[in-house]
C-alpha positions as CSV (number, residue, x, y, z in Angstrom):
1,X,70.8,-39.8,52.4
2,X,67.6,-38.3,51.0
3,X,64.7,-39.7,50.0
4,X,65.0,-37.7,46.3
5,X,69.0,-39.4,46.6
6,X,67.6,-42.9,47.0
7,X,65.0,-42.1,44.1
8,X,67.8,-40.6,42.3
9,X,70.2,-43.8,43.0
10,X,67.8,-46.3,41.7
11,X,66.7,-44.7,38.5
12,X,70.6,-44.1,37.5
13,X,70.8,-48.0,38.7
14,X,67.6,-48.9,36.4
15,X,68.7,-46.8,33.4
16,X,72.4,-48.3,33.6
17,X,70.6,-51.9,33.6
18,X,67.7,-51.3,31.4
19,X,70.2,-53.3,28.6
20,X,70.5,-56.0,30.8
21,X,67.2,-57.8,30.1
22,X,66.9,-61.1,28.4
23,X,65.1,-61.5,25.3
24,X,62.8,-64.4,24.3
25,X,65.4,-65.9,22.4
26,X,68.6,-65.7,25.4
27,X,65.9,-66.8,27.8
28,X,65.6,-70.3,25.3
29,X,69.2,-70.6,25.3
30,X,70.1,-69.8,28.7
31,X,67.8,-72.4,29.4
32,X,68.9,-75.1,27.0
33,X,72.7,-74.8,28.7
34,X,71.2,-75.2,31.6
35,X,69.5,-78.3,30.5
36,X,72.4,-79.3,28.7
37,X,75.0,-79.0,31.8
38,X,71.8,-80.7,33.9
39,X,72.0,-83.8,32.2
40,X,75.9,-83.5,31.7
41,X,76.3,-83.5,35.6
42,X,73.6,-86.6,35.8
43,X,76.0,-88.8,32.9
44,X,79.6,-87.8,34.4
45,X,78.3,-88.7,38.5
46,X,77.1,-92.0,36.8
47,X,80.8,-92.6,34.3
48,X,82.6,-91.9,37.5
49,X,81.2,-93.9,39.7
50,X,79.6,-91.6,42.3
51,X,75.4,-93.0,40.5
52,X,74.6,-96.0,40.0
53,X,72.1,-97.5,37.7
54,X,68.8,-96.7,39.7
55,X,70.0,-93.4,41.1
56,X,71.2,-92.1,37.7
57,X,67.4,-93.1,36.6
58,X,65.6,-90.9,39.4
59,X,68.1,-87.6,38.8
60,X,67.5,-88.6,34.8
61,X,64.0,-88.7,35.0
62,X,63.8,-85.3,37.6
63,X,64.9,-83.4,35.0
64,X,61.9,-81.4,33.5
65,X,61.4,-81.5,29.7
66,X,60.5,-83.3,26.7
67,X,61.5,-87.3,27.0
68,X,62.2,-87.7,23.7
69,X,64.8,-84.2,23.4
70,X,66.1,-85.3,27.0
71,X,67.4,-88.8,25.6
72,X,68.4,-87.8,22.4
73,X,70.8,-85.1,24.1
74,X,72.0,-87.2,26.7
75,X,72.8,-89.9,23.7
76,X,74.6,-86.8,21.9
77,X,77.0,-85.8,24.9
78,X,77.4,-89.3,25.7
79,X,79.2,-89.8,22.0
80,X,80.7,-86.0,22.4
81,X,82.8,-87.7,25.9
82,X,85.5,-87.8,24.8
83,X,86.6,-90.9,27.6
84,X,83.6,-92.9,26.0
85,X,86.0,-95.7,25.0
86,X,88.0,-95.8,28.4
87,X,85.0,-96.4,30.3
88,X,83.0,-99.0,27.5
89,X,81.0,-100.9,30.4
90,X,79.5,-98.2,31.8
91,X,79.0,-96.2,28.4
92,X,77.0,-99.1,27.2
93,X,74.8,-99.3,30.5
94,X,74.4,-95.4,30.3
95,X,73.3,-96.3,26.9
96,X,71.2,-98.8,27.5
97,X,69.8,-97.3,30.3
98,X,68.7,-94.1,28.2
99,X,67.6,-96.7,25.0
100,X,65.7,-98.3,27.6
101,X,63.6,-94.3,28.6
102,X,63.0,-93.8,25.1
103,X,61.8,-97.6,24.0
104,X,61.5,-99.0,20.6
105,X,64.2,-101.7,21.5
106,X,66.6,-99.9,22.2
107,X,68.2,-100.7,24.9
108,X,68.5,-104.1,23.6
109,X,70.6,-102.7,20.4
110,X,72.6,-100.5,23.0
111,X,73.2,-104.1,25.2
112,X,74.0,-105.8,21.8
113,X,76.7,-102.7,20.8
114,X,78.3,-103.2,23.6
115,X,78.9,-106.7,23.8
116,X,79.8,-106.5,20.2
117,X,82.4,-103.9,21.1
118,X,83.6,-106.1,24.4
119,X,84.3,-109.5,21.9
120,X,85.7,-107.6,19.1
121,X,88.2,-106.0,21.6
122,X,89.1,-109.0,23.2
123,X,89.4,-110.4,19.7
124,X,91.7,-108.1,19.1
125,X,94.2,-108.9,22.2
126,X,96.1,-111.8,20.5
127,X,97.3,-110.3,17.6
128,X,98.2,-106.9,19.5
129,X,100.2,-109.3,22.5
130,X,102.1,-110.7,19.5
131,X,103.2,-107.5,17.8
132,X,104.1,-106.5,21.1
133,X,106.0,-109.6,21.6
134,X,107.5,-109.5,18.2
135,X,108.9,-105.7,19.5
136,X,110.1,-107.0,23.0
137,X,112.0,-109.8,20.9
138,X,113.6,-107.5,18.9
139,X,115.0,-105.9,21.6
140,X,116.4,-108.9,23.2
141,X,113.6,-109.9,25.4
142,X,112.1,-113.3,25.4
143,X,111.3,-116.3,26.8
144,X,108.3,-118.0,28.7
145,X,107.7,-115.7,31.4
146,X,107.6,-112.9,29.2
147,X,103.7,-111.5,29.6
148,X,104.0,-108.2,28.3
149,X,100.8,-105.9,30.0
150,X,99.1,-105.6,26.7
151,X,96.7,-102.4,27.7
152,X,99.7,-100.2,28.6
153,X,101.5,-100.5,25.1
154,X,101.0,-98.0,22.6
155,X,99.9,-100.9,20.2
156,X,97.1,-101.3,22.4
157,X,96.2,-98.2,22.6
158,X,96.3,-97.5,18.8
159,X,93.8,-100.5,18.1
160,X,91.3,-99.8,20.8
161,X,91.4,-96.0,19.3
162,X,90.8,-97.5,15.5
163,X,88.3,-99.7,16.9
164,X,86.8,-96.9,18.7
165,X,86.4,-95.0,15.9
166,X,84.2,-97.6,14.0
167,X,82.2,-98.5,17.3
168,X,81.6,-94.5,17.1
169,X,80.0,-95.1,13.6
170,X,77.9,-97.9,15.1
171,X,76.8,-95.7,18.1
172,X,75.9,-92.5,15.5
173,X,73.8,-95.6,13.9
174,X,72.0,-96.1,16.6
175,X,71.6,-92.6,17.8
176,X,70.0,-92.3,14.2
177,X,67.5,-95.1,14.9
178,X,67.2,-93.3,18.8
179,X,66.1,-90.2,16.4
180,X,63.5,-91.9,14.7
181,X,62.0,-93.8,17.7
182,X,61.6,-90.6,18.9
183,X,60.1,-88.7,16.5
184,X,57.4,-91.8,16.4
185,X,56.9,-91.1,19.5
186,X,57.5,-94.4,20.5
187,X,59.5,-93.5,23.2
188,X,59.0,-94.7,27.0
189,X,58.8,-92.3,30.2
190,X,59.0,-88.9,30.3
């Protein structure tokens, strides 16, 4: 190959790409995804176990950019999981843990949620175990040793999912007070 074919080969290669260049407004997005799926990696490693509290805090606070935007996302996708109820412990730590980077109390509202959410569940167990019981009894099964597991009837399931559903209305609460803390600048690290 030539030198004029080399030439030749990169200027077809530039003009076929000269499309291909991000504007100011793909670069912004590109880059919000990518801080998006940053802090979506950081919360999953901690829901499942792989982080715990003080390593999810260093990868948390390594990623670059405003404190303030960075919690208030991370509280967003945290409510966006779509598992948040299955995993209520350590959705309230994560919680609490981000409440406690952006201040203003938060973390202890977050802490308070979630025991809220833990007594009102357990609360519920009694009168769920007798419906189930009721249901077994129905179909000819009773008696003392009878000690249905309450968690793996549908019953169960359908309470903790109503219950859910108002504990989501509590948590966009407080992600509206998280807002406001914010934009007060109240917030802690960054």
């Amino acid at each position: 190959m030539t030198v004029a074919e080399i030439k030749s080969a990169i200027e077809l290669a530039m003009e076929r790409t000269k499309n291909l260049v991000m504007d100011d407004e793909e670069k912004r997005a590109l880059a919000r995804r990518d801080f998006e799926d940053r802090l979506r990696a950081v919360m999953r490693r901690f829901l499942e176990g792989i982080r715990g509290r003080e390593e999810f805090l260093a990868e948390y606070r390594e990623i670059k950019g405003d404190s303030a935007e960075k919690g208030l996302l991370l509280i967003d996708l945290i409510l966006e999981e779509s598992s948040v109820l299955s995993q209520k412990e350590k959705v309230f730590a994560l919680l609490e843990l981000v409440g406690g980077e952006l201040g203003g109390g938060l973390a202890a509202e977050a802490g308070a949620l979630g025991a809220q959410f833990k007594r009102d569940l357990a609360a519920g167990v009694p009168g769920v175990g007798e419906r189930i019981m009721g249901r077994l009894a129905g179909m000819g099964i009773s008696g003392s040793s009878v000690e249905p597991n309450v968690e793996a009837w549908d019953e169960w399931r359908d309470a903790v999912r109503e219950m859910g559903d108002v504990f989501k209305g509590r948590l966009s609460g407080w992600r509206e007070k998280a807002r406001a803390v914010a934009s007060h600048g109240l917030g802690g690290r960054g």
